[in-house]
N, C-alpha and C positions, 0 to 999 in steps of 0.2 A: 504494500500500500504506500501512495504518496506521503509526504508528510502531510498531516493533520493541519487542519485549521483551529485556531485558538477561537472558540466558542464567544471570547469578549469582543474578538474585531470583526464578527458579525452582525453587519446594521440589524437593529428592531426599530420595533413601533411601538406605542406605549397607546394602552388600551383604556377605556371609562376608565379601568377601578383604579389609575395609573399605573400598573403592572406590563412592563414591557414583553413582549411578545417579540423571537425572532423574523427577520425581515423575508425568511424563507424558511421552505419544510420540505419535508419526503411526506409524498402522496403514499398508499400503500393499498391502491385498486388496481388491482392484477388485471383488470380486464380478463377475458375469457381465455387470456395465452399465458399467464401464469403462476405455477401452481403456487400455495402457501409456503412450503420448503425456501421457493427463489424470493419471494418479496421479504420474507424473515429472514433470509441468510443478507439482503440488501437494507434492512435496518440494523442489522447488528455490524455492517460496515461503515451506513454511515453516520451509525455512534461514534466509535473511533475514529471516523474521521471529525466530525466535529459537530454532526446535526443535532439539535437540538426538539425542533420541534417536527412532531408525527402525526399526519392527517389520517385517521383511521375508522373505520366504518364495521358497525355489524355484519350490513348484508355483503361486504366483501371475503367473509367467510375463513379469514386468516388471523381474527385478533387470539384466537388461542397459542397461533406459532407466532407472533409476535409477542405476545405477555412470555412467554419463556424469551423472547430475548432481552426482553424489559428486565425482566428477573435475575437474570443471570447478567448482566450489567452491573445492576443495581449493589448487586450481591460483590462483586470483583471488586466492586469500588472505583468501576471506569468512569462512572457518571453517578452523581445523587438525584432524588426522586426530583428536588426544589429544580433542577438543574432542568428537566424536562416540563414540556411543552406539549402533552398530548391529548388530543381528539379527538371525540368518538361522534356516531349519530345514531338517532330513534329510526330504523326501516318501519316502512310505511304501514306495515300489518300491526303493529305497536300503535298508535295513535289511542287505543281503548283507554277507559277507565280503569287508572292501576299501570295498565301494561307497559308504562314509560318505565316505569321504576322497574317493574318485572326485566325490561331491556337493558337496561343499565347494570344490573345485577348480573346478569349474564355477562355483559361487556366487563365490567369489572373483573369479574372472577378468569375471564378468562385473558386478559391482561395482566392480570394479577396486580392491582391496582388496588387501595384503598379509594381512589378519586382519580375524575379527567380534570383536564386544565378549563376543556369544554367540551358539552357537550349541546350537538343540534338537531335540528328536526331536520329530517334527512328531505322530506319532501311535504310541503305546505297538503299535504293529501294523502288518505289513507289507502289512494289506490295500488294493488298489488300486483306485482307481474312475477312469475316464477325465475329461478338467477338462471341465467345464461338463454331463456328465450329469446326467437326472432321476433324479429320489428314487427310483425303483426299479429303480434297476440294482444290480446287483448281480454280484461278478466269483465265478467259481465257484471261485477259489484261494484266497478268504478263509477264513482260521481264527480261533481266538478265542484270545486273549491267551496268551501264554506267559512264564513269567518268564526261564527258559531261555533265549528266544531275545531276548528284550529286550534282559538284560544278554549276553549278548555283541554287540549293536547298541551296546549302551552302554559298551563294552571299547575299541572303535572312537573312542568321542567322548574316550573319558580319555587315547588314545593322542594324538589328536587336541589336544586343549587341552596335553599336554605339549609337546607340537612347536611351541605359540605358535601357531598358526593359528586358535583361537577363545582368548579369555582366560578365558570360564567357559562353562560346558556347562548345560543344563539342560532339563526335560522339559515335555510339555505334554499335556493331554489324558489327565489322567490322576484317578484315585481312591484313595481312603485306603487301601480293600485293594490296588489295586497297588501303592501306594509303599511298604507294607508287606512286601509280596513282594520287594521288589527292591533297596531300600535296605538291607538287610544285606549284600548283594555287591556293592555300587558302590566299587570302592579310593577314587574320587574320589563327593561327593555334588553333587547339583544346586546351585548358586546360587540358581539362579530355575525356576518353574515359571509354566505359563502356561496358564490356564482362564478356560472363561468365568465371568462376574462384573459383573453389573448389579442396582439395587433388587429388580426380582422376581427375582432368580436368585443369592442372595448366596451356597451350597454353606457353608455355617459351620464344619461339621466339616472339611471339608478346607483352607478356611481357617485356620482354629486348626489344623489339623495343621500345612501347612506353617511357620508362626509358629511354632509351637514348636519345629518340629526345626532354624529356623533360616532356611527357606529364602522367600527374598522371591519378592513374586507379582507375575505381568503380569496383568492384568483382559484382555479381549478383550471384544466385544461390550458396550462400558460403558455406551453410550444403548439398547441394546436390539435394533443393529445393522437400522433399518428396510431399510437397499440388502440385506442378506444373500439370497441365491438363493435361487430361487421351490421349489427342492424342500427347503427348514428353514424354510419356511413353512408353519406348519401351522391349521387351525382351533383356536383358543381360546387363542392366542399372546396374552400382556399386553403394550401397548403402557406400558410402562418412563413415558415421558415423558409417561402419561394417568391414573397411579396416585397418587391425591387427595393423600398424602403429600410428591407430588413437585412437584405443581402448587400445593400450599398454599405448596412452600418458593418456589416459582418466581416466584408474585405477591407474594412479601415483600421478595423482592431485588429484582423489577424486572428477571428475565431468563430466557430460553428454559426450560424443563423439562430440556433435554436437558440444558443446565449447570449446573444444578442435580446430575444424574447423574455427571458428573465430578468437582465438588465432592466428593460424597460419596463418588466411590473413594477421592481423596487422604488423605480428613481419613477414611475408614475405613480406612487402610493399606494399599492399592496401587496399582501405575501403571496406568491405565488407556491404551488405547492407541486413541483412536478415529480415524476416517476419515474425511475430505472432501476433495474436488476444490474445493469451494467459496472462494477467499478467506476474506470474511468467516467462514465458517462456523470453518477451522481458525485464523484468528487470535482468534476469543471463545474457543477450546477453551483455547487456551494462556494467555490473559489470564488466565480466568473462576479460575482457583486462585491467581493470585498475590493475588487482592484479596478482600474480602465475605468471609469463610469464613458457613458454615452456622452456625445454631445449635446448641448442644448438644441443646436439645430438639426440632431439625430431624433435625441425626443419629440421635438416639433414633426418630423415627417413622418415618425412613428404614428404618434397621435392622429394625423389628419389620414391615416392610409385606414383607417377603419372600413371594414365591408359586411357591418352586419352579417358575419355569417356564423348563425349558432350551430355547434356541432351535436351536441346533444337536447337532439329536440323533444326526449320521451315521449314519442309517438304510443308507445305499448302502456301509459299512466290515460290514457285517451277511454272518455266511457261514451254509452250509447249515446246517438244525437251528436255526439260530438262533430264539427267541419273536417278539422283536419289539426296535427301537433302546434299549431298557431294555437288555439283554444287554448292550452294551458298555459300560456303565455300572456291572457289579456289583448 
């Protein structure tokens, strides 16, 4: 392994509670190509190399072989518990009465966690798709958004975060008129929200919304998520890391396009959280912002090269009557 990065000379961002947060994370959604074994042997590398914080998910079906590598970390003394950064989310068949905490308990135990740093509602909707289905399944108990049933999903999360078992709460997958609908009955508000956000997909209004009301952003999908599943793959998809703006910055530094796309979450104001089993691959992610920043007129053409193009459109969260995956979108 490279030399290690020093965990302090990685920029954060300091959250509500003033509690700073790393400026970057390892995602740990395997996507349909890989197994639990590869994503757990790829966060116990980039513990030692120097990551900090870990985007992690129920329905990704791996937090048990990552809690053994939390554990055994923890344990060696390579890293202390304060020292991490980790996140979990409520999948959508959870939303019931009770079953948030039922979820988290699971999550827990199998983290081997006393507590996440946060935990969120994985999807503003209780609708269910079985893991690894195609793009057109569809489950015939999907409905469409409710604010009603949200926030008392989200009564769960506040009870939740009181009891200390997450430290901050926050939402994902979500739009400006949702949060509008709903943040007026949250007793407690989100910390962080968590959408996608890459050069062609930069959402600005809801950007600048969450910024303004305060609440910090997770990026997902920051390079453009080429591994993402064969059914959010659709024709006429922009390859993120082929978008002249990105490639102009990429042969000025002398490095990947893709990190070029990181750069610019940081130095545009969020953490981005990308993926790799790869070694080298997740050690330049975490390098690639501590050094080089962009230029300002790099950021500028970054900024203006946006092409609305969302990669993950949950066409299969889609219920009867539905138009088309626009509909969950507003």
């Amino acid at each position: 392994m490279a030399e290690s990065i020093d965990p302090r000379k990685v920029p954060s961002f300091t959250l509500p509670s003033g509690e700073k947060i790393p400026a970057i994370g390892m995602g740990t959604f395997g996507s349909d190509k890989y197994a639990p074994e590869a994503v757990s042997a790829a966060v116990a590398g980039a513990i030692r190399y120097g990551y900090r914080l870990f985007d992690c998910a129920s329905v990704y079906g791996n937090e048990d072989r990552i809690g053994a590598v939390f554990a055994e970390a923890l344990k060696s003394g390579a890293v202390k518990r304060e020292e991490l950064f980790i996140t979990s989310k409520v999948w959508n068949d959870m939303h019931g009465r009770g079953d948030v905490l039922l979820s988290l308990a699971k999550t827990l135990k199998d983290l081997r966690l006393d507590y996440v740093d946060a935990l969120f509602v994985h999807w503003p909707f209780p609708n269910y798709h079985a893991p690894g289905c195609d793009g057109d399944a569809r489950n015939p108990d999907s409905v469409p958004f409710s604010p009603e049933r949200f926030l008392a999903t989200w009564a769960q999360m506040e009870r939740i975060q009181k009891a200390g078992l997450a430290r901050h709460i926050g939402m994902s997958n979500m739009t400006v008129s949702k949060l509008e609908a709903v943040l007026p009955g949250c007793a407690v508000k989100p910390a962080l929200i968590e959408m996608e956000l890459h050069p062609a997909f930069q959402q600005p209004e809801l950007f600048r919304y969450c910024r303004n009301k305060g609440i910090s952003v997770i990026g997902f999908c920051p390079i453009g998520s080429p591994s993402r599943p064969e059914r959010d793959k659709t024709p006429g998809d922009i390859v993120d890391t082929e978008l002249p703006e990105v490639a102009h910055a990429a042969k000025a530094h002398n490095i990947h396009p893709a990190l070029v796309c990181l750069k610019w979450a940081v130095q545009h104001g969020h953490i981005p959280i990308p993926f790799s089993t790869t070694e080298k691959n997740y050690q330049a992610n975490l390098r690639c912002i501590t050094e080089d920043p962009l230029t300002e007129g790099e950021m500028d053409a970054i900024n203006k090269a946006d092409k609305n193009c969302r990669l993950v459109k949950g066409q299969v969260f889609l219920w009867e009557g539905a138009k088309g995956w626009a509909d969950l979108w507003d």
